[in-house]
N, C-alpha and C positions, 0 to 999 in steps of 0.2 A: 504494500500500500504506500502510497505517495504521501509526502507530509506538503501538506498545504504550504502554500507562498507566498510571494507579492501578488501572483500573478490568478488568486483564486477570488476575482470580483466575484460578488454575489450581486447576483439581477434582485431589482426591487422595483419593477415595472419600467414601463416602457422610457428609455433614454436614462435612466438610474441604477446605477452599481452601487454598493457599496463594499470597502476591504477594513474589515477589523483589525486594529492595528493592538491593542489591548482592552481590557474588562478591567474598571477600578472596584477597586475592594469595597468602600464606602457609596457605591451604585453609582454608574456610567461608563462610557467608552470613549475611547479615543481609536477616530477614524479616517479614513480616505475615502469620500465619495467624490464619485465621479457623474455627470449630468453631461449631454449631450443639447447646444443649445436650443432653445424652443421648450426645453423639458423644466416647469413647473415645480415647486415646492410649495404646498398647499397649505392652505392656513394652520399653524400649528402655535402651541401652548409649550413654554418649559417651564418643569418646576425648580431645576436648578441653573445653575449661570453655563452659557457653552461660550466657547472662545474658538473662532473660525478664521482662519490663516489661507487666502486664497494663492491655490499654488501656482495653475495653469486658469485661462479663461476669465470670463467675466459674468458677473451675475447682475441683476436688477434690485434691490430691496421693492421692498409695498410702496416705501416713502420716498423712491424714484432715483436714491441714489446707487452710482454703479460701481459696485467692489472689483477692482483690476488683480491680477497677478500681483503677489505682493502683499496686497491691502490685507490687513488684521480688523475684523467683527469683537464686540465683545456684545454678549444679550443679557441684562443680566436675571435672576430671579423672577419669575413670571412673566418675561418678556412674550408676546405674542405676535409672528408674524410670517410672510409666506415669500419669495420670491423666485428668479425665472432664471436661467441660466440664458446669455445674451450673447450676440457677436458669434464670431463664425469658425472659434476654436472652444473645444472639448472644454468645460469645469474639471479642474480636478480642486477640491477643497478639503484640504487637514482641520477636523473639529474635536473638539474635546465637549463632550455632553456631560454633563451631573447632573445626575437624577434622572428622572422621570419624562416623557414628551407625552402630549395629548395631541392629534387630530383634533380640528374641533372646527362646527359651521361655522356660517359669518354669523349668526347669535349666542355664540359660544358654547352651544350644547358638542359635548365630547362623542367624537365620530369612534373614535378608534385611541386609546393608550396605551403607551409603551413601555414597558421596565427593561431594566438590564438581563435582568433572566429570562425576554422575549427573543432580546439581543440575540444571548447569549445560545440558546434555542436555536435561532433561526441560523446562529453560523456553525453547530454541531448540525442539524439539516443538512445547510448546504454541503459540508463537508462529506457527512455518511450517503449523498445523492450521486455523488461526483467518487466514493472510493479514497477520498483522503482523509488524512491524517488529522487532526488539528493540530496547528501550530500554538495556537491562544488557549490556555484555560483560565478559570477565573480566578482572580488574584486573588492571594489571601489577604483576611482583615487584616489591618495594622493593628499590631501589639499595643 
């Protein structure tokens, strides 16, 4: 069996990968998604603060400004908000999520929530779908 790598994107519909990079002890992850432009991020909810480092590409926020290559996000504590991947190179975006995420309508009834252990699920899935390995398991608590 193969041990999973860089190279084991996990599809999360149509123009969205995402690659697990670690599981934090104290709930969230730290990730690489990748969006293909035209490709959406839907209105969503965090319960904790995520910190978003755009690697490759360009995105839209809700509030019209455009995060380039380079550009650092910071959302903090119940920040709520949805944006587009733009321009006519691939997203790739390094995020650090704490805590929890909600889908949620535009009246904010919860569509769809996320924990780390849905994460953490969906990337033992993908891996036992595909015959690999996991490379990631969950961190232990800190002492």
């Amino acid at each position: 069996m193969r041990r999973a790598g860089l190279d084991a994107w996990i599809p999360e519909g149509p123009g969205k990968w995402s690659l697990p990079l670690q599981f934090l002890a104290d709930g969230g992850w730290v990730e690489l998604m990748r969006l293909t432009p035209g490709t959406k991020l839907t209105l969503h909810r965090h319960h904790g603060e995520v910190h978003g480092l755009n690697m490759q590409g360009q995105r839209r926020l809700d509030d019209g400004r455009i995060i380039s290559a380079g550009d650092y996000v910071y959302e903090p504590v119940g920040n709520v908000d949805s944006w587009e991947a733009v321009g006519d190179e691939v997203l790739v975006l390094h995020v650090v999520v704490r805590g929890d995420v909600d889908y949620v309508a535009a009246d904010g009834t919860v569509q769809r929530h996320i924990t780390t252990a849905d994460v953490i699920a969906g990337y033992r899935d993908f891996c036992a779908s595909r015959g690999l390995t996991p490379r990631l398991a969950p961190a232990a608590p800190a002492a």
